[in-house]
Each structure stands twice: as C-alpha cells, then as structure tokens.
N, C-alpha and C positions, 0 to 999 in steps of 0.2 A: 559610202559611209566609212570614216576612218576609226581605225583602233587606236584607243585613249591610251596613252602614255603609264607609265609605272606609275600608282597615284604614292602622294606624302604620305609618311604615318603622319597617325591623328593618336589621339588620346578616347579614352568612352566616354569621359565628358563633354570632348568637343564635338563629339558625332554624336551623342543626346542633348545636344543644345542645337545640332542643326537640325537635325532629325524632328525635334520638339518645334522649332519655327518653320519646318515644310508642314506640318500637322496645322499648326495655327492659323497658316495660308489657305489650303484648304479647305479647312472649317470654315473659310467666309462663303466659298461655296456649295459645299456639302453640310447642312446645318443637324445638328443634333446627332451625329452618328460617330459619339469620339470612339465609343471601344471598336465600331468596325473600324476606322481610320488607323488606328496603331494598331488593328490585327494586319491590313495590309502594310503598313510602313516595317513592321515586324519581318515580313516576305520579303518585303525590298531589302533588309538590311540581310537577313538568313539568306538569299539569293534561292526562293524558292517563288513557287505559281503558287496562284488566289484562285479558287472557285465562291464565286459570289452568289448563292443559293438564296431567291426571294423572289414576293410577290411583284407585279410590274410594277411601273414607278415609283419605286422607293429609290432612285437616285443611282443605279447601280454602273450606268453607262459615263455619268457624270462624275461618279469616285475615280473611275478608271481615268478619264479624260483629266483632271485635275492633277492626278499625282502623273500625268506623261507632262503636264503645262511647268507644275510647279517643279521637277527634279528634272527637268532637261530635256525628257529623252524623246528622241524619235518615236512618232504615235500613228499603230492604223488601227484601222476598225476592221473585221471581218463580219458579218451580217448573215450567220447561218440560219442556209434554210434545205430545204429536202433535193432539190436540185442543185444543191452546193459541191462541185468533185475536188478530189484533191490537189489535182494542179492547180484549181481556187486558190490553194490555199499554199504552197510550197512554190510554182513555179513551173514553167515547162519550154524546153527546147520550141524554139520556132526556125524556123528556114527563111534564113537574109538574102533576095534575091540579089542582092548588090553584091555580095562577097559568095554565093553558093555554099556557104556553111548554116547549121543551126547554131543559133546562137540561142544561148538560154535569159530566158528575162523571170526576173526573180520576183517572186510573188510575196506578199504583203505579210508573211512571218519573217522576211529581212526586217525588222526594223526592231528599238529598244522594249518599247512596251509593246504587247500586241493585245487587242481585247477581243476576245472571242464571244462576240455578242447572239446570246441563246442555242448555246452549244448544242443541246440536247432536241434543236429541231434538224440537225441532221444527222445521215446515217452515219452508221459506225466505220463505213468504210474511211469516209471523210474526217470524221472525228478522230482515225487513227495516222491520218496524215499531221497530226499535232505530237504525237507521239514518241517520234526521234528530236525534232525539238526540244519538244520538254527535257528529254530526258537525258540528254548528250549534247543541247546547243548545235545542232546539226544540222542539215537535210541533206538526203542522197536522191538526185533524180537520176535515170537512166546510166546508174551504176557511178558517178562521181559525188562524190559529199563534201559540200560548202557550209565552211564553218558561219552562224550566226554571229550577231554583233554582243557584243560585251560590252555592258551588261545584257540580259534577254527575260523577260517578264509574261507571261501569259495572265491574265487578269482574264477572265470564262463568267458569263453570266447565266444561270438556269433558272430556268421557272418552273418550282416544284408541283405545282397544283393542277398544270394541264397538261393532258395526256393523247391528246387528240394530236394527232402530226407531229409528236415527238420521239425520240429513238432514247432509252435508259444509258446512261454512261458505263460501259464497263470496266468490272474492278479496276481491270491494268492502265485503263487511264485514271480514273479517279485516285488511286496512290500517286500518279504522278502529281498530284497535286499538292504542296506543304500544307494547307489549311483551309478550310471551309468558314464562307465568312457567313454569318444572318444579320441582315440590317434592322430590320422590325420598322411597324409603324414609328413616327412622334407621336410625342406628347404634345398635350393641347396647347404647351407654352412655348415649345418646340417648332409646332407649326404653326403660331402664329408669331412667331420670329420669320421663320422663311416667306412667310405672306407679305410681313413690317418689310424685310432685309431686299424684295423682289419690287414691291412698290418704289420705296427709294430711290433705288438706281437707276431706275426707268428701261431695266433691258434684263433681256431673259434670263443671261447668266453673270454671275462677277466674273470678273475680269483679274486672273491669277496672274501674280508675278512670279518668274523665273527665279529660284536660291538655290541649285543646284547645278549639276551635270551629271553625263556619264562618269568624268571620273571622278567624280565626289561618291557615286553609290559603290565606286569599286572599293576607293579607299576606305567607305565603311564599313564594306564585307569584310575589307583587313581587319579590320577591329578587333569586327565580330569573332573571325577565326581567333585571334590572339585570348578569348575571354577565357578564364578557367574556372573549370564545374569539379566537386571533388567524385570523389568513386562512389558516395553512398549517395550523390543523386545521381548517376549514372545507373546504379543500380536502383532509384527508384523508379527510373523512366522505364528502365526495364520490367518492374512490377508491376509499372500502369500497362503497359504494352501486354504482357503476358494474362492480367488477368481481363483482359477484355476475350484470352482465345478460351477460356477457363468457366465467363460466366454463363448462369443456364440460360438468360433470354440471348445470347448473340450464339449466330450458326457458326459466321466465319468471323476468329478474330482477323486483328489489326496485323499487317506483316513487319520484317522488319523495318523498313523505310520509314514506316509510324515512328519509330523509336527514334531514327535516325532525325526526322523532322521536329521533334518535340525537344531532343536535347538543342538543335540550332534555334529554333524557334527561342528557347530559353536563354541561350546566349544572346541574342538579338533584343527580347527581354533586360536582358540586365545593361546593356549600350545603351536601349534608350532610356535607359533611367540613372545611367550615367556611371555603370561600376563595370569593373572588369574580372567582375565572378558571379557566378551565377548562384542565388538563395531557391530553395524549396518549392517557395510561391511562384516565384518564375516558372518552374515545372508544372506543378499544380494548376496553374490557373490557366494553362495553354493545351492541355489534355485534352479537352472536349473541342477544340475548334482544329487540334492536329491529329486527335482521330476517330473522332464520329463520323465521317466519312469512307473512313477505312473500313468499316466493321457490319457485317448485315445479320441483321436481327431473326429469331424464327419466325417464319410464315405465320403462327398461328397469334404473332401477336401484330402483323398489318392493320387488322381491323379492328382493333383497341385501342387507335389515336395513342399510343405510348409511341415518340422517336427516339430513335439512336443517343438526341444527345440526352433527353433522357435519362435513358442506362447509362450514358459515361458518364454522366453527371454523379450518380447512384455508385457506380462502380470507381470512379475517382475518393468519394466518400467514405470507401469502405477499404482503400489502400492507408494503411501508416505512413504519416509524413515523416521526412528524417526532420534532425530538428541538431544543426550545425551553430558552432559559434560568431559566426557569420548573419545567421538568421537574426542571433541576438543584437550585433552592432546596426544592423540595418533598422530592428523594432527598435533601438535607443537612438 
C-alpha cells in the first residue's frame, strides 16, 4: 500500500461540494439515512472513528462498504466473534521456511477504512487490540510498531439490544471513538423507495461509483484543520463538555477528548457546508452524537428507558448558546 503524496490546498467550498456529491452517491444505496450519512462523512473529513450503534439490518455494514467504494479507500471487514484473538486482528510473525526467518504478515487493520463488524461480540482482550490503532495509527507486535496507512478509518457496528454472547465496550475504547452514529427505522415512504429503488435494478445492491481517493480525504482534513472557531465557542464546547461531569443524572462525565472531538467535528461541520469558520449550531447540533457515548448515566435510572442521549439532549438545552456575528450572516 503506498503513501499518498502531499495533497493540493482546496478551498471549504470545494470540499463541501465534493464531500456533498460523495453523500448523494451513496444515498443511492443507503436510502433514507441523510443525517447518519453526514455524521460519518463528518468523521471522514474530522479524521476521526464511527461507532454505529443499532438494531440489525438497518444498513449499517452497507453505510460502511459504500463510503470505502465511493472515496477510494482500501476496505476490510473484520467479523467479530468470541473466538476472535488479536493477532485476528493486528497480524503476527510466522516462520518462512524458505528464508529461516519470521516474517510478519499483516492483518486486516492494514488497510484505509476498516469496519469492525459487531464489535461488542468479542472479548475485551480482542477488542483492545483496536486500541493503538485508533488511537496513534499504529500497531506494535512483538515489540516493533508499523505505522498504518494514511488516511485510517474504523467504522464499529454494535447491537445494543443483545446481551447474550456479547462483552460491554469499555470506557477507553468507547472515547476512542469521535461519534456515535443511530440510524433508526424508515419511514413508510422511505421504505418503500428502497423496495421501488431494489426492484428496478434487478440486483441486490447499486452499484457506486468511485469520486474520490486517499488523497482527496487527506486534502480535506487540510481544510478542515485551516477552519477557525472563535474563543467563545471554544469556550462553549467546553460548557457542554463540563456540564455533562456536573449533571445529577450522569455518574461519569465526558473526558477531555469529548471536547477535543466536538470542536473538530464542528469544523468538519462548517466544510461541508462550505465555510471556513465555524457558527454555534455547528457546536450545538453535534453534542449528542460526540458525547453521549462518552458519559454513563446512574444505575438507578437503567431501568427507566431514559438514554444517555436523552440527558445530552436535555443538558445541551440548558447550556447558553453564544450568539457571534457570524451566526448572524449565516441566518441572512
């Protein structure tokens, strides 16, 4: 796998008009799911991981497989299950009888996007061999560490509802994650678009075309870094962040990394909408999907169907929006 060259500057218009036509591609095959689709394209541009938390078949294997078709990158599947170990997953020295050396063969977190399909059916031991990955573009086996390819994507599917032969993610990995996506049922006009759109073509899935590359995503992280946020929304991502450790129903708030993924998130916001500053609502409206995941509610309210996103919803409600001249030219 080669490393992509220094990408061109770009402009945030021009990476929210491509960014906006890699969404419109895969909306032919992922149907009715625009706000999860720009919460992951969001990840792609912020250069963070997706945890795709939902019931089965809602599309979640097919979001991931769409956005590896349509931006380029090199795609594997990993297929966790309880006998999953973590040279599964990272790679492991073998012994070349031809040469008398171990020679290491690199396991299937080499590659651009990687989808970690039903993460949470395996143990944690395994689950923490994703860990250096995520979080340093890494892996180290038998004490040498080989850098990953550039860009690197983990896209994670969970299924919240079964508990049977599943292991809980913990906290340290779940922070590695920028954002927590929920896809939800369709709508009745929804799904019977995907029924109309699957009949037509006479085969199981569309067929995406290729608009990107690797270094097309790198050039848009460029961007993204170049975007500027003023101090009093800096200072409000910090209010959001602080009062989730603050409120009575959450035990543990959000750390800082929450903080850290809600301001990128919000830059990645304003790219693909085509500016290069970041307004309120940008913040605002990416809160609950960058740290409801972060934050664990008291025990004694499990059993009262209230969730996490829930209270951040509730508790994003009850923070002060700043309210910038900027906010203004954007409303006009």
């Amino acid at each position: 796998m080669t490393t992509p060259s220094t990408p061109p500057l770009r402009t945030a218009e021009q990476v929210g008009e491509q960014a906006g036509a890699v969404l419109r591609e895969i909306g032919r095959a992922v149907v009715g799911k625009q706000d999860a689709l720009e919460q992951v394209m969001l990840a792609v541009l912020a250069g963070g991981h997706v945890l795709v938390e939902d019931l089965p078949g809602l599309g979640k294997t097919l979001l991931a497989r769409s956005f590896a078709t349509t931006l380029g990158l090199d795609f594997r599947r990993i297929q966790f299950t309880p006998d999953l170990l973590p040279s599964d997953v990272t790679g492991t020295p073998l012994y070349d009888q031809r040469t008398g050396e171990m020679v290491f063969h690199p396991g299937p977190v080499f590659t651009h996007l990687l989808l970690a399909d039903e993460i949470n059916r395996t143990p944690p031991k395994t689950q923490a061999a994703l860990l250096e990955a995520m979080a340093e573009s890494q892996v180290t086996v038998d004490g040498e560490t080989r850098p990953l390819a550039d860009p690197f994507l983990v896209i994670a599917t969970a299924n919240p509802v079964e508990y049977e032969g599943t292991y809980s993610l913990p906290e340290a990995q779940l922070d590695r994650f920028q954002l927590r996506v929920r896809m939800g049922y369709l709508t009745a006009s929804e799904e019977l678009a995907m029924l109309r759109a699957r009949v037509d073509r006479a085969a199981p899935e569309a067929v995406l075309e290729r608009l990107a590359g690797p270094q097309d995503v790198l050039a848009w992280r460029a961007v993204v870094e170049r975007v500027e946020i003023d101090d009093d929304l800096l200072e409000y991502a910090v209010a959001l962040v602080g009062a989730t450790r603050d409120h009575p129903r959450i035990s543990i708030g959000s750390s800082p990394r929450g903080g850290l993924a809600l301001v990128q998130l919000a830059r990645a916001r304003a790219v693909l909408d085509g500016r290069d500053y970041v307004v309120p609502e940008d913040v605002k409206g990416l809160a609950v999907p960058a740290l409801a995941h972060r934050v664990s509610l008291r025990p004694e309210l499990w059993v009262s169907g209230i969730s996490t996103d829930d209270v951040l919803r509730e508790l994003v409600d009850g923070v002060g929006t700043p309210t910038t001249r900027r906010t203004a030219a954007v409303s006009s």
